[in-house]
N, C-alpha and C positions, 0 to 999 in steps of 0.2 A: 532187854529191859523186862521187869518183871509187870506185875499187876502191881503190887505195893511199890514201885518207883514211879509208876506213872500214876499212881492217883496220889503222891504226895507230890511231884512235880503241878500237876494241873491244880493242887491246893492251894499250891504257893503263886500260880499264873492269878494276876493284878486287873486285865480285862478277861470279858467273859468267853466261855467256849461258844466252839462255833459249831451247830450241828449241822456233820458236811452231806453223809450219807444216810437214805430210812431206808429200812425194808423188813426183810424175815430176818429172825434173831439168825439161824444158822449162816443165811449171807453176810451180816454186820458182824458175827462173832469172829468169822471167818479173815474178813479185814482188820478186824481190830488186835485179830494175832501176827496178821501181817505187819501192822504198824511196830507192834510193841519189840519185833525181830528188828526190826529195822531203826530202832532206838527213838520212834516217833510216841510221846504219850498220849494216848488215848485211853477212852471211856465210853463204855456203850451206857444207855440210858433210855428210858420208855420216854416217848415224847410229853411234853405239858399238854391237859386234855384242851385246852384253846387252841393248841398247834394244829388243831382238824385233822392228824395223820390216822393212817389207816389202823384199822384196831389191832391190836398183837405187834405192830409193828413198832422197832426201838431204832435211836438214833446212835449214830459215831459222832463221838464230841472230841474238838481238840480244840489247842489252841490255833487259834487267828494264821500267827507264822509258820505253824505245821501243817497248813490248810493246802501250799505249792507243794509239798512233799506227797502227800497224800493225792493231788491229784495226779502225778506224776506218776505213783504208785498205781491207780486206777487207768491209766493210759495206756502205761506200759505191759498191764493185764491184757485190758480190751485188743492191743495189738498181736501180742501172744495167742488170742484166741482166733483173732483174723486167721493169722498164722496160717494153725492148728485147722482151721476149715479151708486153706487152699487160696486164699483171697489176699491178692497181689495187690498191695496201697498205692506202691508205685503208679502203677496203670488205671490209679482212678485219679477223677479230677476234682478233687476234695479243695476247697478253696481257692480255685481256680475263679477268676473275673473273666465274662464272656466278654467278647468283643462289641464293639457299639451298635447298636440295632439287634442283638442275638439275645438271645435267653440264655441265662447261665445255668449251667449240668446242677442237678440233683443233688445235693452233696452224699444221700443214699445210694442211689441206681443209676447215677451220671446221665439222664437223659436230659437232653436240653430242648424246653416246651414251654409253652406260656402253662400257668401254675391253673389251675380248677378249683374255685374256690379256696383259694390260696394254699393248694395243696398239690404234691407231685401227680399230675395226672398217671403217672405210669407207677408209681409203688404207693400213692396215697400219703407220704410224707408234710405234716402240716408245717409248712415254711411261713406264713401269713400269720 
């Protein structure tokens, strides 16, 4: 999909976009060439200055319905980079429910602890 397919397609979208991802333009530009391969319409955009985002930083806007696609997109990154640094999913316990009376594993660093100011005592993960 080109540039000019996708910003008449999101012209013609009836409810509003949805701003999924902010950051640094080269990370958001980066995604939103990924989308446009993958025939998702997107449009990058500088936030409205009421949004409070960080200065320089601009949003990915799609629509609503291309919001699962796009996350899916962003998952199946983050998992490729697991990958890529050696880190086995399998063997963590990422949504894992402890058992009754137990503290349930970090979904970070998998230790299972009572939280420290609602936070992983062992990697500082704010859960609370």
């Amino acid at each position: 999909m080109t540039e000019r397919e996708a910003s008449r397609l999101l012209e013609e979208t009836e409810g509003e976009l949805v701003p999924l991802v902010h950051g640094r333009l080269a990370e958001v530009k980066r995604l939103w060439q990924e989308c446009l391969e993958r025939d998702i319409p997107a449009v990058v955009a500088t936030p409205p200055p009421e949004g409070g985002g960080a200065p320089g930083a601009v949003s990915l806007l799609v629509r609503a319905e291309d919001a699962p696609a796009v996350a899916a997109l962003l998952q199946r990154e983050w998992k490729d980079h697991l990958e890529r640094e050696g880190v086995d999913l399998a063997s963590m316990k990422i949504g894992v429910e402890a058992p009754e009376g137990e503290e349930p594993p970090c979904p970070a660093c998998g230790t299972a602890a009572p939280l420290v100011d609602g936070a992983c005592g062992e990697c500082g993960l704010q859960l609370e």
